[in-house]
C-alpha positions as CSV (number, residue, x, y, z in Angstrom):
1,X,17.7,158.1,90.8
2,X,16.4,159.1,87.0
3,X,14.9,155.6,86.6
4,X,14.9,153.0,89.3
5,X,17.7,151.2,91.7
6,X,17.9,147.1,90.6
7,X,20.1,144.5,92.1
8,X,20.2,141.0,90.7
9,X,22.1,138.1,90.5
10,X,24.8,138.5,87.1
11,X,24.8,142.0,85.1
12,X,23.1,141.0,82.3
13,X,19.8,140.0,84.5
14,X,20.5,143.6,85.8
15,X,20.8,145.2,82.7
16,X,18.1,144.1,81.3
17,X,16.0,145.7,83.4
18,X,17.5,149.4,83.5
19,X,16.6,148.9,79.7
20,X,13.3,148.2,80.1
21,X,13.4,151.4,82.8
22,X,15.1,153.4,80.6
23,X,12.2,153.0,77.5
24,X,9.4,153.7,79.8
25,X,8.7,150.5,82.1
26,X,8.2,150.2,85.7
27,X,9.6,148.1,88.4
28,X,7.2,145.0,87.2
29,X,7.7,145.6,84.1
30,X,11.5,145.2,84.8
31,X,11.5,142.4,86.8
32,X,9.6,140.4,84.3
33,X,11.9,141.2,81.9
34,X,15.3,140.9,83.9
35,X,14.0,137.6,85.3
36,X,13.2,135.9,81.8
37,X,17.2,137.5,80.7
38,X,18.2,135.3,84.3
39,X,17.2,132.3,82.6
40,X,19.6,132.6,80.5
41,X,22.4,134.4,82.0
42,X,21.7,132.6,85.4
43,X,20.5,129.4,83.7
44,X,21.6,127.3,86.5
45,X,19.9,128.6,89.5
46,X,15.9,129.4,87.5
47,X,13.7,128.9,84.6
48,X,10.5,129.0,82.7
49,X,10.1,125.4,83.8
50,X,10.6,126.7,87.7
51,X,8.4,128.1,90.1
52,X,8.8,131.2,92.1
53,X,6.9,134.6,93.9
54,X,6.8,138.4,93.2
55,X,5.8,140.7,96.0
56,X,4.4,143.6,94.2
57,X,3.9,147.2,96.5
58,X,2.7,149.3,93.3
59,X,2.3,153.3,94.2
60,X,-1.3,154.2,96.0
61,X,-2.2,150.4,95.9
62,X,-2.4,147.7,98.5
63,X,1.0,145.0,98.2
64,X,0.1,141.6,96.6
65,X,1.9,138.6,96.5
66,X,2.0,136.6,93.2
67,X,2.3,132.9,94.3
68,X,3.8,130.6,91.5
69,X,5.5,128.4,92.6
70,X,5.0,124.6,91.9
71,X,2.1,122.3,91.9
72,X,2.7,118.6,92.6
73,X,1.1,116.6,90.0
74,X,-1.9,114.5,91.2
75,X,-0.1,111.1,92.3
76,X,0.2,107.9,90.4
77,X,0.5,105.4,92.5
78,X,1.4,102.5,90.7
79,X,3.6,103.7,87.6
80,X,7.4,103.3,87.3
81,X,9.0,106.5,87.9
82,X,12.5,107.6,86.0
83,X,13.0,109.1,89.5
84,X,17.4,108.2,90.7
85,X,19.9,110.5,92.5
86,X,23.4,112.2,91.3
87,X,26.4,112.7,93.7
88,X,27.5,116.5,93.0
89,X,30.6,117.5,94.0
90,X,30.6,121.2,95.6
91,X,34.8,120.2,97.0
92,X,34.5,120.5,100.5
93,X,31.9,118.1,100.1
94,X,29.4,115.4,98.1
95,X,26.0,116.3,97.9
96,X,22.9,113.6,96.2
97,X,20.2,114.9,94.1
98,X,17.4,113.3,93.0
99,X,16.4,114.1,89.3
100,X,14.6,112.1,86.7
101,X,11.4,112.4,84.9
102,X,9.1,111.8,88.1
103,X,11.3,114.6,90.2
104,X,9.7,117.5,87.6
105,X,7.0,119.3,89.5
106,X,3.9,121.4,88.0
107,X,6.0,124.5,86.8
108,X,4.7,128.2,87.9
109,X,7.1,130.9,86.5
110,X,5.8,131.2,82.8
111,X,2.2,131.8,84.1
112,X,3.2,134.2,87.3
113,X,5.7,136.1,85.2
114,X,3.4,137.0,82.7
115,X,0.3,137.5,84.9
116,X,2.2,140.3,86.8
117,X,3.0,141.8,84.0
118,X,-0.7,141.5,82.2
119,X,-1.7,142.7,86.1
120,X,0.8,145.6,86.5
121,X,3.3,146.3,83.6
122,X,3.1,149.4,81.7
123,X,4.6,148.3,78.5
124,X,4.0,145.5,75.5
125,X,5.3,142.1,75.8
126,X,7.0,142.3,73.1
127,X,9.3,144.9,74.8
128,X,9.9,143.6,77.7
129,X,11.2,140.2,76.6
130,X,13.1,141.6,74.2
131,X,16.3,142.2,76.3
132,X,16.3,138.4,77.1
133,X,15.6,137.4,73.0
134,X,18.5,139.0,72.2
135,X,20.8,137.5,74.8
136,X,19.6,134.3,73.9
137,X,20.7,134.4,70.6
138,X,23.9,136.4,71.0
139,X,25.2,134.7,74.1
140,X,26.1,136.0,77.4
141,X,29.6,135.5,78.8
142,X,29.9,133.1,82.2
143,X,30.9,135.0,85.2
144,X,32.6,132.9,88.2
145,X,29.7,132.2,89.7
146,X,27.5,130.6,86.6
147,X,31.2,128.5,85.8
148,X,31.4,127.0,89.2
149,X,27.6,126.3,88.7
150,X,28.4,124.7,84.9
151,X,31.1,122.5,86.5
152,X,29.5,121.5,90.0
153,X,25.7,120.7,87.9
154,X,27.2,119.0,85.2
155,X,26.0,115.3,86.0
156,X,22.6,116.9,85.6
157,X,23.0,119.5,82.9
158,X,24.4,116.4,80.5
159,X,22.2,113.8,81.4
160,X,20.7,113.4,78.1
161,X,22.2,114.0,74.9
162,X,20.2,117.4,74.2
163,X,22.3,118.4,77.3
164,X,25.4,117.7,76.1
165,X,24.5,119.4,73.3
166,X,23.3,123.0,74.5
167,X,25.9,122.7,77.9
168,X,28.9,121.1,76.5
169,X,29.0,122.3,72.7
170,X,32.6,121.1,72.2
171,X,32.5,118.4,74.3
172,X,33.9,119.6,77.4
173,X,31.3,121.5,79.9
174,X,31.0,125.8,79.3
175,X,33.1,127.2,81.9
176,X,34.0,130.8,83.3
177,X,35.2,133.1,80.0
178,X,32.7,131.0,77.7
179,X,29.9,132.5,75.9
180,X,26.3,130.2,76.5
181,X,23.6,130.8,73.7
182,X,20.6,129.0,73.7
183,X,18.9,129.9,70.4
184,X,15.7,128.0,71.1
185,X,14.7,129.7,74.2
186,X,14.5,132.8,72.3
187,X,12.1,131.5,69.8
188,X,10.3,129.7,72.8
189,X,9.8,134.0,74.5
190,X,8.3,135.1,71.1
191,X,6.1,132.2,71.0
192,X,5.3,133.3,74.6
193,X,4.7,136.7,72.9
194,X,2.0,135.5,70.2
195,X,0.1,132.6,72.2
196,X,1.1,133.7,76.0
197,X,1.5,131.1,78.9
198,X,-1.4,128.9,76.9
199,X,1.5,128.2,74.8
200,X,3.4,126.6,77.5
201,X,0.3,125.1,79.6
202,X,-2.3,123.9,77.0
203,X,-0.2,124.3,73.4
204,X,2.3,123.2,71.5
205,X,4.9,123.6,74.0
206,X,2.8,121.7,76.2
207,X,3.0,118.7,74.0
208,X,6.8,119.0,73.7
209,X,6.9,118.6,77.8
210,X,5.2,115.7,78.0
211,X,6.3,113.8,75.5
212,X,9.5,114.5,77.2
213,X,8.9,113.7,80.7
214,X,5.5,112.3,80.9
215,X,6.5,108.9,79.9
216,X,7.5,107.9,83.3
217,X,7.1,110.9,85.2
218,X,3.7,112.5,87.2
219,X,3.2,115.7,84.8
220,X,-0.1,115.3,82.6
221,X,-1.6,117.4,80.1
222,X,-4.8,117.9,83.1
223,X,-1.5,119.1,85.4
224,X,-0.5,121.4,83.1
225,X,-3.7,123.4,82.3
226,X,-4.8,123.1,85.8
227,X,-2.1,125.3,87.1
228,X,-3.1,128.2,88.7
229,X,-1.6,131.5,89.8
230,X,-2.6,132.4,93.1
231,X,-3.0,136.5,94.3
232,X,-1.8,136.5,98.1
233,X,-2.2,139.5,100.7
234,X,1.1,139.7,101.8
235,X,2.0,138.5,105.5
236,X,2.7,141.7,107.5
237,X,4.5,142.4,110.8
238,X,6.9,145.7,112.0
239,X,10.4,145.4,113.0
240,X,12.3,148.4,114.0
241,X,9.7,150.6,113.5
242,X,8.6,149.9,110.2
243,X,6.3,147.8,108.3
244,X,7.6,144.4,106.7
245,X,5.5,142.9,104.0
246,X,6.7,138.9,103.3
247,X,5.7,135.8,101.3
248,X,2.6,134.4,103.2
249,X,1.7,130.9,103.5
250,X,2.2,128.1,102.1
251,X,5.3,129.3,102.2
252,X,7.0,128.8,105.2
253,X,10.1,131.0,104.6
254,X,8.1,134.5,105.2
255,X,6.4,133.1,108.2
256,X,9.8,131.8,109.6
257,X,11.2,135.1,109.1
258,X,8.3,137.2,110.8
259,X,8.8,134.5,113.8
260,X,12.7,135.3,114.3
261,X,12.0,139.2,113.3
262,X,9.5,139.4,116.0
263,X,11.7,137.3,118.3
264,X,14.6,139.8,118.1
265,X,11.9,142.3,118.4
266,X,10.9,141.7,121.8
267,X,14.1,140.4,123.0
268,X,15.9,143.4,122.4
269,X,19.3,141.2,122.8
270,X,17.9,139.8,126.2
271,X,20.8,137.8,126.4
272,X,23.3,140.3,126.4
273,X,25.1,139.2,123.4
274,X,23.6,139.4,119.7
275,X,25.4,136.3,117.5
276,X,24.3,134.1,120.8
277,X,20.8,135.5,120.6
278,X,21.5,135.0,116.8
279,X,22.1,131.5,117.4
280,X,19.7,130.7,119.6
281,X,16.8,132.3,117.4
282,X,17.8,129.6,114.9
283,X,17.6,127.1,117.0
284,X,14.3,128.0,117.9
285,X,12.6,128.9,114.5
286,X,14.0,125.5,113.0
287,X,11.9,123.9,115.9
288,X,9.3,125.4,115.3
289,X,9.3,125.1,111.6
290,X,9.4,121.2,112.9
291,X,6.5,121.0,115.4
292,X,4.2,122.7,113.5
293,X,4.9,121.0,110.3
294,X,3.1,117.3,110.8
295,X,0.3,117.7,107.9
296,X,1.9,117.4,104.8
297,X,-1.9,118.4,103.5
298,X,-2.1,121.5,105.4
299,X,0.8,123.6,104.2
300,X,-0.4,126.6,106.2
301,X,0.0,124.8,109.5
302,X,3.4,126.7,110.2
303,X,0.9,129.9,110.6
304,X,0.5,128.4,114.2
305,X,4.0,129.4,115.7
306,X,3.0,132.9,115.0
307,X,-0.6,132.5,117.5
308,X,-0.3,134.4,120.4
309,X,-0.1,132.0,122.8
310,X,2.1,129.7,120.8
311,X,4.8,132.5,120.2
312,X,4.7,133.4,124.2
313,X,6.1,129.7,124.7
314,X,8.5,130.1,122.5
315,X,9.8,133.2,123.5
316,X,10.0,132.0,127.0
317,X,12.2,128.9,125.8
318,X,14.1,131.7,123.7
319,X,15.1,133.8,127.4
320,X,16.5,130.2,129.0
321,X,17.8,128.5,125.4
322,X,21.1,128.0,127.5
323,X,19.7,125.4,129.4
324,X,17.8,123.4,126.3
325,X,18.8,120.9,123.8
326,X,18.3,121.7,120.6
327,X,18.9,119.1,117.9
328,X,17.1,120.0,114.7
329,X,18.5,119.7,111.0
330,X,17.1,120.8,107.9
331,X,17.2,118.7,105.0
332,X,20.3,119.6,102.6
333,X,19.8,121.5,99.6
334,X,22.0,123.9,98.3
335,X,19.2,126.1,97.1
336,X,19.5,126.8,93.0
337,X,17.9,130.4,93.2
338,X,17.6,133.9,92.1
339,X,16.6,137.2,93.5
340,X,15.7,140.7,91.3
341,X,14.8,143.8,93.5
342,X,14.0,146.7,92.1
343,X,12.1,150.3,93.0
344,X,11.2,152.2,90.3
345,X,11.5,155.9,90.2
346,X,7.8,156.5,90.9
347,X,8.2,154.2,94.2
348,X,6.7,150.9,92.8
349,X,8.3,148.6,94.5
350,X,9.4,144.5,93.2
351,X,10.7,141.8,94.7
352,X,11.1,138.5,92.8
353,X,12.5,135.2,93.4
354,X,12.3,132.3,91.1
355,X,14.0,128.8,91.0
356,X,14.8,125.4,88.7
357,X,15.9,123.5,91.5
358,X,18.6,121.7,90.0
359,X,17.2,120.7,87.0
360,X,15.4,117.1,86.4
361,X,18.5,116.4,84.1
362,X,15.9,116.4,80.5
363,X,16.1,119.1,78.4
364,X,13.7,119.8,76.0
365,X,15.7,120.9,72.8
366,X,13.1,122.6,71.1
367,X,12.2,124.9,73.3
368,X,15.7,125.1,75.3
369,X,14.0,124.1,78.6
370,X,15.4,121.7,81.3
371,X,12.2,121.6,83.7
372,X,12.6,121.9,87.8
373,X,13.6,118.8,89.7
374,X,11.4,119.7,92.5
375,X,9.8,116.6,93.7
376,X,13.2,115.7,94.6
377,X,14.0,118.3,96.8
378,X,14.2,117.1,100.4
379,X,13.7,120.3,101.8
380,X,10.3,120.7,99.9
381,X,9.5,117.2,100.9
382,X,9.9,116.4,104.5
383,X,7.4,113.5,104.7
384,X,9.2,111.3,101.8
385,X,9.3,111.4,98.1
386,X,5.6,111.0,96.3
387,X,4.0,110.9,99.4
388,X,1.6,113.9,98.4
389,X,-2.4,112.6,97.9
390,X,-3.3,115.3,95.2
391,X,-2.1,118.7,93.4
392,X,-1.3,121.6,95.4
393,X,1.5,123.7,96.1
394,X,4.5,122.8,97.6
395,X,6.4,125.2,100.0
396,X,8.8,126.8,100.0
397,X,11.6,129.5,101.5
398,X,11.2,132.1,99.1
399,X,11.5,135.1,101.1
400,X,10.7,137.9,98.3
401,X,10.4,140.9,101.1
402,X,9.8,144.8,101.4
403,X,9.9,147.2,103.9
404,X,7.8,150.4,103.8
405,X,8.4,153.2,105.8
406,X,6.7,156.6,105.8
407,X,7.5,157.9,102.4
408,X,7.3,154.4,100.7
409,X,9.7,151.0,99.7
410,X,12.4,151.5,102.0
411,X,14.0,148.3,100.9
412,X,13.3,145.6,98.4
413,X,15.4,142.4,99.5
414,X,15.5,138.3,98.8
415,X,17.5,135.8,98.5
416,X,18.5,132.3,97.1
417,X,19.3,129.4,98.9
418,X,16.6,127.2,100.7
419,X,17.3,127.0,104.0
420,X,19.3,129.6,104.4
421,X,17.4,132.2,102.6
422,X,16.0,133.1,106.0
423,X,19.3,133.4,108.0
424,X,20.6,135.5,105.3
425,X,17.9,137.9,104.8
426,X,17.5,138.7,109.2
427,X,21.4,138.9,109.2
428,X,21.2,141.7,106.5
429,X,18.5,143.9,107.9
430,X,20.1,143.4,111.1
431,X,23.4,144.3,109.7
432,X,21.4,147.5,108.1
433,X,19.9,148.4,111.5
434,X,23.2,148.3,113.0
435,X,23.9,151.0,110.8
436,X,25.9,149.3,107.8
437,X,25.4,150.5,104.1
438,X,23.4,148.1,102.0
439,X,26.8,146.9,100.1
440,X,28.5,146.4,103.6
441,X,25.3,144.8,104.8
442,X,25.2,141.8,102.1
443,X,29.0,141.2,102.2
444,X,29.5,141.0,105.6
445,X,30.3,137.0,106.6
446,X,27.2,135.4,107.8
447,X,26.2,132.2,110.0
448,X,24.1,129.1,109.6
449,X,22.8,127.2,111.9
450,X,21.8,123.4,110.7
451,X,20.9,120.6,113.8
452,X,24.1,121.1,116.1
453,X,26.5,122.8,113.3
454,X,27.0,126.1,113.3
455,X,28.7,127.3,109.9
456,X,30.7,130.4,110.1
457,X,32.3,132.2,106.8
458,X,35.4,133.7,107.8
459,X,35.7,137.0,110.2
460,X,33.4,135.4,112.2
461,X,34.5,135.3,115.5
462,X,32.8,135.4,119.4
463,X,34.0,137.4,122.1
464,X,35.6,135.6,124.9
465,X,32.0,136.5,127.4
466,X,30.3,134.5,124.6
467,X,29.6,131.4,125.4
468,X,27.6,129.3,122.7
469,X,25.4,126.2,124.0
470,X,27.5,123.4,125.0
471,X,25.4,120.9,121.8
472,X,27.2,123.7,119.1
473,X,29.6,122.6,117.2
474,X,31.5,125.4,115.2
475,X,32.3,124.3,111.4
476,X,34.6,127.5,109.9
477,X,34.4,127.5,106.5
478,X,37.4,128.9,104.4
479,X,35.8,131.4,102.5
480,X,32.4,132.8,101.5
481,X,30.3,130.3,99.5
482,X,26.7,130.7,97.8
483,X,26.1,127.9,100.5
484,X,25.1,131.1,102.8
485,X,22.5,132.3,100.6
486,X,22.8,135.4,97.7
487,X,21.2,138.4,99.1
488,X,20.1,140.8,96.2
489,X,18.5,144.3,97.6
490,X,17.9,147.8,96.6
491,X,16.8,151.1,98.4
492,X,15.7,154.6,96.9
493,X,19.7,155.8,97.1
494,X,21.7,152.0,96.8
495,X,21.6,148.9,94.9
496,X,23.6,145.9,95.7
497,X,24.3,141.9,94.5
498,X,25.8,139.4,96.7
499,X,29.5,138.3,95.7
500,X,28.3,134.6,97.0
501,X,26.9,134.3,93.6
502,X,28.0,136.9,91.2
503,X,25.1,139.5,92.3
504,X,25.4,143.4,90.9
505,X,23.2,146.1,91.9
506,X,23.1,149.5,90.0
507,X,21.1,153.0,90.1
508,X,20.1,154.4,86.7
């Protein structure tokens, strides 16, 4: 490589960030920079008024993780919430959301993108949003991927009149072949340039958010300033020899991960058969994700299936899963989320992912910004809407992830799509261990494991020895879907997007 490997999710995120290579800025500067361009060209799945985490490994320094993702407001107990759900339509089947002014959590990616960069980037501000100023105002044309998300999202996206406005210019909702432009946003980034995030968080565009969604919704003007973003050392564990650095808590995605990794570990396909050990290793870490998960207070709890002790019991269930019962489902979501990887030719090493949720259906016109919808996100809420007793961060499965070898970033990977970020990021490093190229890795068809269903894309298929526990149920779906995640992921020598969602990779 002259300048750095990138993978994202739509080739303008991507390009944006071999620019910003190109004129002299490193991986963080890059990923800044290509995840701001995302918001426009991926409007759909993050934003500024998202929340998200980027694990930095920067040359001759120690990794850090850069936690912002949302805060719940402090609760209100007794004021009327705008707070209802929509029925989406992804074909094969109807899914609720809940949106409305009370679903918009405390938003974190304005602060965290700009205190990485103020941290680590190498270059001005000013240049590194200026790939996503430009695409703002000119437009970027709607791949597949963003046009399915236009159609599916479009109860939410045209909630208000604003909506209609920005998402349905001529009346009928943007589609694949049509060119998006959000004018606004741009002059919201060089605002962002001037003032920085106290723009967003104590300023002008603070005001503009609240009177937006305040009204009958949990974010206050004390919210808003309050946020913080949080530095994290990294969680850390080895798999196949080499050192994986994760999201720590409170997220619970990284820990899941380390759980299943170290579970396959010290298997070593004890079962004989790897999808059934596969299986079964879902099964167990969405038990455990469950049994360790009762204080909705404590959100780093989960760190307890990972105690020595603990993890000993559940690797002995894991060797005799055939004879237990399983019966543990995640709460739906569908998981609106992007991933940027990137190493940088000096071996800095970036991996980003950011979310809006689904959008809380309000769009603030002025500064083109439809907030997260968050707080009514099952998956982020197992103990019931509003039932959190003061501001804190909510978890997550953001699994930004890299793995160091000897001579540095062997490979920079993450994903998008809540529950099944986890399942898609073990099935591509085992896919990579198993000898695959990266591009072979991502796009091979890939399981999921929810309660007693196990979904299968197609070319999925068990050998007649195989038998899966009696409680499975086998759903095959017809083809591959951004249900199954959208694995973005780089090494020194290959960069590649996931097809699920319109992902590109490229070396520069």
């Amino acid at each position: 490589m002259k300048y750095g490997s990138i993978a994202g999710g739509e080739k303008t995120t991507v390009q944006s960030a071999v620019d910003i290579l190109e004129c002299g800025g490193n991986a963080f500067d890059a990923a800044v920079g290509a995840v701001f361009t995302s918001m426009v060209s991926e409007c759909n799945l993050t934003g500024p008024g998202g929340g998200g985490a980027l694990l930095a490994c920067p040359v001759d320094k120690d990794p850090v993780l850069f936690d912002f993702f949302v805060d719940t407001p402090p609760p209100q107990p007794n004021k009327v919430l705008d707070f209802f759900s929509v029925s989406v339509d992804f074909g094969p089947s109807q899914q609720e959301f809940h949106i409305g002014q009370g679903s918009a959590a405390v938003p974190g990616n304005t602060a965290g993108l700009l205190r990485v960069h103020d941290r680590l980037g190498k270059i001005p501000l000013k240049r590194v949003l200026e790939p996503a100023i430009q695409i703002a105002r000119k437009g970027v044309i709607l791949n597949s991927a963003q046009g399915y998300l236009f159609k599916i999202l479009e109860p939410i996206l045209t909630h208000t009149g604003s909506g209609k406005k920005l998402f349905a210019p001529k009346g009928n909702i943007l589609k694949e072949g049509d060119c998006f432009t959000n004018s606004a946003f741009s002059n919201f980034l060089e605002e962002l340039i001037i003032q920085g995030s106290d723009f967003f968080y104590k300023g002008d565009g603070a005001k503009l958010i609240l009177d937006k969604l305040a009204p009958n919704g949990l974010l206050t003007a004390t919210s808003l300033s309050d946020y913080r973003v949080v530095e994290r050392i990294p969680l850390k564990t080895t798999f196949n020899g080499k050192t994986v650095y994760i999201n720590p808590t409170p997220s619970v995605g990284g820990t899941l991960i380390t759980f299943a990794l170290q579970l396959l570990e010290k298997a070593q396909t004890a079962l004989g058969e790897e999808m059934i050990d596969l299986i079964h290793v879902m099964q167990l870490t969405t038990a455990a994700r469950r049994a360790a998960s009762t204080d909705s207070d404590n959100n780093h709890e989960i760190l307890k299936i990972l105690d020595e002790n603990t993890f000993k019991s559940y690797m002995a269930q894991y060797l005799d899963l055939r004879s237990l019962n399983i019966d543990v489902k995640d709460p739906p979501s569908r998981g609106a989320t992007t991933q940027v990887s990137i190493i940088d030719k000096a071996g800095n090493a970036a991996s980003v992912t950011t979310t809006n949720g689904e959008g809380c259906g309000y769009l603030i016109p002025e500064l083109g910004i439809m907030l997260n919808n968050m707080l009514g996100e099952e998956d982020l809420n197992p103990s019931g809407f509003h039932h959190f007793k003061r501001q804190q961060r909510l978890p997550t499965m953001m699994s930004p992830t890299v793995i160091m070898g000897s001579n540095g970033p062997e490979l920079v990977i993450g994903s998008g799509g809540s529950n099944r970020i986890r399942s898609a990021i073990i099935q591509v490093i085992l896919n990579l261990k198993k000898g695959m190229n990266l591009e072979n890795a991502i796009n091979a068809s890939r399981i999921h494991l929810e309660g007693n269903i196990l979904h299968c894309e197609p070319d999925i298929s068990f050998p007649k020895k195989c038998e899966l526990p009696e409680d499975i149920h086998i759903h095959q779906w017809d083809e591959q879907n951004l249900f199954f995640g959208g694995v973005n992921a780089v090494t020194r020598d290959e960069a590649a997007g996931d097809p699920r969602r319109g992902g590109t990779g490229v070396i520069c």
